[in-house]
C-alpha positions in Angstrom: 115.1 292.6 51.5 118.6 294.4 51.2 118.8 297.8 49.6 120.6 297.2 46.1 123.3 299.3 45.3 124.4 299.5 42.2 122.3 296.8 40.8 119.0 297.0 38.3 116.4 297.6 40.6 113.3 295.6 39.9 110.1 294.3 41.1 109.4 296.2 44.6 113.0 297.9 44.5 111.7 300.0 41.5 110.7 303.2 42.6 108.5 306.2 40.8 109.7 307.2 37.6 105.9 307.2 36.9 106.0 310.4 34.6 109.3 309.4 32.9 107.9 306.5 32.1 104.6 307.4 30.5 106.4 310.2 28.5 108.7 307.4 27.2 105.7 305.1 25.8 104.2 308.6 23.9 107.2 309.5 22.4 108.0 306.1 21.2 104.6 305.6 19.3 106.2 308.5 16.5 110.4 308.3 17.3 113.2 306.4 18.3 114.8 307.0 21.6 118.9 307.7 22.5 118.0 307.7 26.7 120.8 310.1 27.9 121.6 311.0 31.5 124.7 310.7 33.9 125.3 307.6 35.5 123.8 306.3 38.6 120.3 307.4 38.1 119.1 304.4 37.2 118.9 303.8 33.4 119.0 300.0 32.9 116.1 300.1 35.6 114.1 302.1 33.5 114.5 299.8 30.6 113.8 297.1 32.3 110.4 298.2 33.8 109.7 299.7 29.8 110.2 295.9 28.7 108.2 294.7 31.5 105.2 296.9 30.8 105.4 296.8 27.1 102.8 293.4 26.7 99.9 295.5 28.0 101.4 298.2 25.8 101.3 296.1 22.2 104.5 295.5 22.1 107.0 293.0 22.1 110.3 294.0 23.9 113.7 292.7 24.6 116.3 294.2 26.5 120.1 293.5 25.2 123.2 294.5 27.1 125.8 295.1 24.4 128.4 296.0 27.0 130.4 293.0 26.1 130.6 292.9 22.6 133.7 294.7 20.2 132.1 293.6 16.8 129.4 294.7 14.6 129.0 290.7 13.9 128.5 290.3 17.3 125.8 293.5 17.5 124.1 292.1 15.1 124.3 287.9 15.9 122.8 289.2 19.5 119.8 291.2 17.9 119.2 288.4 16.1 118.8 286.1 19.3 117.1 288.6 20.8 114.2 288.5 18.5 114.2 285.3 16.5 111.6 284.5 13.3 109.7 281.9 15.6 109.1 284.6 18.6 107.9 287.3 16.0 105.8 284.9 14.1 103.9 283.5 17.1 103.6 286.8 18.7 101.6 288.2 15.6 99.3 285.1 15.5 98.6 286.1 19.2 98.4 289.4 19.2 94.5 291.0 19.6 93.1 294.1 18.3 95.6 296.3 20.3 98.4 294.9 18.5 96.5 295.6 15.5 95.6 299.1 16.7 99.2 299.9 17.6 100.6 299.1 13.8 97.9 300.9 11.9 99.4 304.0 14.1 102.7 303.3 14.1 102.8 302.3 10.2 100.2 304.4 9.3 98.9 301.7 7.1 95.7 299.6 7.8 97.1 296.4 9.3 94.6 292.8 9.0 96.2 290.5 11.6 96.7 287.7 11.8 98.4 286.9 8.4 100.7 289.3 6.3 101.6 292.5 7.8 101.5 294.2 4.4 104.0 296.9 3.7 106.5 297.6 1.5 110.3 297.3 3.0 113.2 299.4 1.7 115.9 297.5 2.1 118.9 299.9 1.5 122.7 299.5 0.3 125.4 298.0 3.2 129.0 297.6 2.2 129.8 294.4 1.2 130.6 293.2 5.1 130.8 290.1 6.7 127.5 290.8 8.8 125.6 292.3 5.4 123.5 289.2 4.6 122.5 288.5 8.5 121.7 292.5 8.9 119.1 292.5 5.8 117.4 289.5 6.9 117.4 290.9 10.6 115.9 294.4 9.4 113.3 292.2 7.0 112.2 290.0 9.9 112.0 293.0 12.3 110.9 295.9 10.4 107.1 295.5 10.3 106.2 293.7 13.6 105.3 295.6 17.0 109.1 295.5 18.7 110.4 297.4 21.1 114.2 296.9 20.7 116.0 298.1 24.4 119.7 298.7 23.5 121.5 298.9 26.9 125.2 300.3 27.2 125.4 301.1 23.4 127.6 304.0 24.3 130.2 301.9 26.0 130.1 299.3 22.7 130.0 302.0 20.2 133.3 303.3 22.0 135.2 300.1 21.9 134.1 299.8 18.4 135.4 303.2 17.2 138.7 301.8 18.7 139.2 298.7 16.8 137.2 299.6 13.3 135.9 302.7 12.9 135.2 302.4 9.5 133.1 299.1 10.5 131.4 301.5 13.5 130.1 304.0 10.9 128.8 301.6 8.5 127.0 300.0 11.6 125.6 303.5 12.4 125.0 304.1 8.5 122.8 301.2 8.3 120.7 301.9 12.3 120.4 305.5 10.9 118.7 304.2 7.2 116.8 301.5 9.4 115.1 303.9 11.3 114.3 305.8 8.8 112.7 303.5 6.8 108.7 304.4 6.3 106.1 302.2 7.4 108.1 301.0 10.2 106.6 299.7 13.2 109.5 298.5 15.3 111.1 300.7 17.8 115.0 301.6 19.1 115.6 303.0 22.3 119.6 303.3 22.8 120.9 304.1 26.6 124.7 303.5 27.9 127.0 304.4 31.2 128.9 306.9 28.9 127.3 310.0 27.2 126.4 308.7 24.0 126.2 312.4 22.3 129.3 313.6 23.9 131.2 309.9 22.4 129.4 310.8 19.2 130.5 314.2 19.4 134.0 313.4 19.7 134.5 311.3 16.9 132.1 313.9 14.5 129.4 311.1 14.0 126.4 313.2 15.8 124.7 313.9 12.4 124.0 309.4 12.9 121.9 309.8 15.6 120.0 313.3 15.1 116.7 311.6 13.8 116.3 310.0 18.0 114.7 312.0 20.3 116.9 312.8 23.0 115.1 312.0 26.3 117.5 313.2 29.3 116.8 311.7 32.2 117.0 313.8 35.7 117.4 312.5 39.5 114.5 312.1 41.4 112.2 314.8 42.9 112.5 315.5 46.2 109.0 313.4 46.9 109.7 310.8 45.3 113.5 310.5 47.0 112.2 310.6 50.1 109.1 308.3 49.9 112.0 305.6 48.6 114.4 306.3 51.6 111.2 306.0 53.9 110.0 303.0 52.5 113.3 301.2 52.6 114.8 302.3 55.7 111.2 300.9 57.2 112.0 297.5 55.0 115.4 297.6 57.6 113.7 297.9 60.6 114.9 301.7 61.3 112.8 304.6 62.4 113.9 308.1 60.9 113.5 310.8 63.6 114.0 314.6 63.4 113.5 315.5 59.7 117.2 312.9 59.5 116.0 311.7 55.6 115.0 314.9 54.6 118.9 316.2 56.1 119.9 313.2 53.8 118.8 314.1 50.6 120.1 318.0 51.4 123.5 316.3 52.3 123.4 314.8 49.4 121.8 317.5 46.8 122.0 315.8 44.1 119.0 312.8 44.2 120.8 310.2 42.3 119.0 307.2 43.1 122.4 305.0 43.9 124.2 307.7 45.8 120.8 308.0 48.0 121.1 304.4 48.4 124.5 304.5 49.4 124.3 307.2 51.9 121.1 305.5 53.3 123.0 301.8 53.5 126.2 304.1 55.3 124.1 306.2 57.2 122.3 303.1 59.2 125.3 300.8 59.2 126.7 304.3 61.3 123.6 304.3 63.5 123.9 300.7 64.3 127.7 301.1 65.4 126.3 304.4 67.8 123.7 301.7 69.3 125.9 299.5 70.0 128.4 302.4 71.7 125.7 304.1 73.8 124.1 300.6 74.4 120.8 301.6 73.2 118.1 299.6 71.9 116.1 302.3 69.8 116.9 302.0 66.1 116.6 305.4 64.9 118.2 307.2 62.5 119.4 310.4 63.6 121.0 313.3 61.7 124.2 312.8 63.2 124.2 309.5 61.6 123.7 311.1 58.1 126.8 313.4 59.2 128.6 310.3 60.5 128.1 308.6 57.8 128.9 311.3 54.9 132.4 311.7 56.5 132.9 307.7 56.1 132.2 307.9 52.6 134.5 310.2 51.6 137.1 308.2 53.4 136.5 305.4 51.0 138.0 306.2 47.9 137.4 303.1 46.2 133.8 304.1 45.9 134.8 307.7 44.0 138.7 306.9 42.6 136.8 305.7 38.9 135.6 308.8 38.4 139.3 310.3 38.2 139.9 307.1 36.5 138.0 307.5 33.5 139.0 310.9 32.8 143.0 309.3 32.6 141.9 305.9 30.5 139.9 308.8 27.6 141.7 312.0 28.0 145.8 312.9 26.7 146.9 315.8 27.3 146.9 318.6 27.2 142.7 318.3 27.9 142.9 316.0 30.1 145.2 319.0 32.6 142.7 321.6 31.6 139.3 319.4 32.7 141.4 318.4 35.4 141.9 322.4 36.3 138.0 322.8 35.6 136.7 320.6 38.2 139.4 321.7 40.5 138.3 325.2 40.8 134.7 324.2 40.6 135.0 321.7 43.5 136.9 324.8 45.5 133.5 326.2 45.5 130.4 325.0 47.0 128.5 327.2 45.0 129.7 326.7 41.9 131.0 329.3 39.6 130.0 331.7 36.8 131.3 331.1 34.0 133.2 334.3 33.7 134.7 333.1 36.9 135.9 329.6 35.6 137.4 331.3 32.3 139.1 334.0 34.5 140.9 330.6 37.0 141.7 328.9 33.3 143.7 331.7 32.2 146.9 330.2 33.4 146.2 327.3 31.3 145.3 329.6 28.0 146.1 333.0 27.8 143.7 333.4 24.4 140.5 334.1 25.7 138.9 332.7 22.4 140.8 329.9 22.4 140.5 329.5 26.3 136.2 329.5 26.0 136.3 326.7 23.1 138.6 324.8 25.1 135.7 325.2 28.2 133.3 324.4 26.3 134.9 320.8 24.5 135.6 319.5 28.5 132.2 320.9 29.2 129.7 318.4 26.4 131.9 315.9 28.3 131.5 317.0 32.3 127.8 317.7 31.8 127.1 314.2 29.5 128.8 312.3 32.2 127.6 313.6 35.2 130.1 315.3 37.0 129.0 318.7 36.5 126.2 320.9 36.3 125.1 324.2 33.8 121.8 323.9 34.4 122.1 327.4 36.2 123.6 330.7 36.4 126.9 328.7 37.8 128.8 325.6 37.1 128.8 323.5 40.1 129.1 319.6 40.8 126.3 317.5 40.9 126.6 315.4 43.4 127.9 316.9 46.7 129.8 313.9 47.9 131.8 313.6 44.7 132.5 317.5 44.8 133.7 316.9 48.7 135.9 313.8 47.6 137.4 316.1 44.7 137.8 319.0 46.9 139.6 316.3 49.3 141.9 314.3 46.8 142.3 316.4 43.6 141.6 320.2 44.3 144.6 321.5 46.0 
């Protein structure tokens, strides 16, 4: 079974998450979800293993990639194949006394299944739009049954949206915001995307459509839990880790992004297999030399890191996108990251106001943090992930 990289990880390629995932199903019996986090740590996993579980859970989930879609006809037209009157209907005449058990907490109204859920709707005002009539009947059909609606790469829609009809994009956020509002309502949102949905938000001054979600940040994986998955897969290829050479792995790495563990593993035993077949050895062990070996490959691929400078060109103009540019540059200069009295005193060139130079800092900085390149979880800013500090030291820090 090959190690995925960059694909949803399922079935036996899902690893832990175990905590995440129970505080996830708590917090969505009382609130809606926005799932924030930089990328690579495994998101759309996470959904996908909430959708599977969510049967023994009450609940009826689907899990829609909006990614493709530039419409709020479209965002709508795929909700509503996602969760069609016939599927609804026949999952209530199903569903047992923990379905049952479920609305009379989540509605706070006592629920007699099957039959009539019972229930008021408020049904409130949208625009006269193209999508109105399909959006009330969606929110009547949905509203009362036990749904879990998984919104995947909602950010990345949302900002293509904004683009070609913002005043379209705020009436669709209008009308999510005065959904989920609604009392008595027993279906559940949980939004996640590749780009920081509260930084996009932020940007265009719409945060104030999304502050009734809990905001549930995910984190990279715990030491324990990287290294049982490196263990478990690097036995799944047949190698043997000697001398402490996985633990060396998730140090070289630092930050225990699930992909870029994956990715270091993959490199580290394609290196080991190229030293074996060197040294004609039979022995396949992974050493620590291969992790070293294997690092410096890495960074020689640019292709694997070039998007991240690429993104930053496609959404930035200037002059922000030369002083987050400057940012990361001096923070990649230093492995240990910076204070931020440090960073201000390096911008200074850039803006001689100090006033002006720390509200500048802190604009790149909702962006940097929301999207994963840096860190201010500390006393000092520093990079997350050491390989992309080592490729921005190497290509865009001189």
């Amino acid at each position: 079974m090959p190690i995925k990289l960059g694909n949803k990880a399922d079935g036996e390629d899902f690893f832990d998450r175990v905590s995440e995932r129970d505080d996830l199903w708590r917090y969505l019996e009382g609130n809606h979800i926005v799932l924030s986090g930089p990328r690579r740590l495994g998101k759309t996993s996470l959904l996908q293993r909430l959708a599977e579980e969510a049967t023994e859970k009450g609940m009826l989930a689907r899990l829609i990639d909006v990614e493709g879609i530039d419409t709020v006809d479209g965002f709508v037209a795929e909700l509503d194949r996602a969760f069609p009157d016939d599927t609804i209907s026949g999952y209530l005449k199903t569903a047992g006394t923990q379905v049952s058990g479920l609305l009379a907490r989540f509605r706070k109204v006592e629920v007699k299944l099957p039959g009539g859920l019972g229930g008021g709707l408020e049904l409130q005002a949208i625009p006269d739009t193209p999508w109105r009539s399909t959006a009330l009947n969606l929110q009547k059909r949905m509203s009362a049954a036990p749904l879990l609606v998984l919104i995947d790469e909602f950010s990345v829609y949302l900002e293509k949206l904004l683009v070609r009809d913002p005043a379209d994009a705020e009436r669709l956020l209008g009308w999510l915001r005065a959904w989920r509002q609604q009392s008595g309502l027993a279906c559940r949102f949980l939004f996640s995307g590749s780009i920081g949905l509260n930084a996009l938000l932020a940007r265009h001054r719409l945060n104030t459509r999304f502050n009734d979600c809990h905001d549930f940040r995910l984190k990279p994986f715990k030491p324990a839990a990287a290294l049982a998955m490196l263990t478990e897969e690097a036995r799944r290829e047949g190698w043997t880790p000697v001398d402490g050479s996985l633990d060396y792995l998730c140090q070289r790495i630092g930050w225990l992004s699930p992909f870029y563990l994956n990715l270091l593993l993959v490199t580290t035993i394609e290196a080991a297999r190229d030293r074996l077949e060197e040294a004609g050895g039979a022995e396949r062990q992974i050493q620590q030399s291969d992790v070293d070996d294997a690092y410096d490959r890495l960074l020689a691929t640019r292709s694997r890191f070039i998007h991240w400078h690429q993104r930053l060109e496609r959404d930035l103009g200037e002059p922000k996108l030369g002083f987050t540019m400057a940012i990361l540059a001096a923070v990649a200069k230093a492995d240990e990251g910076l204070s931020r009295r440090q960073l201000l005193a390096r911008l200074q060139r850039l803006e001689a106001n100090p006033d002006i130079c720390a509200e500048r800092l802190d604009d790149a900085m909702l962006l940097l943090e929301e999207d994963g390149y840096l860190d201010t979880g500390s006393e000092r800013i520093r990079f997350l992930s050491f390989l992309l500090r080592d490729y921005w030291k190497r290509n865009h820090a001189r």
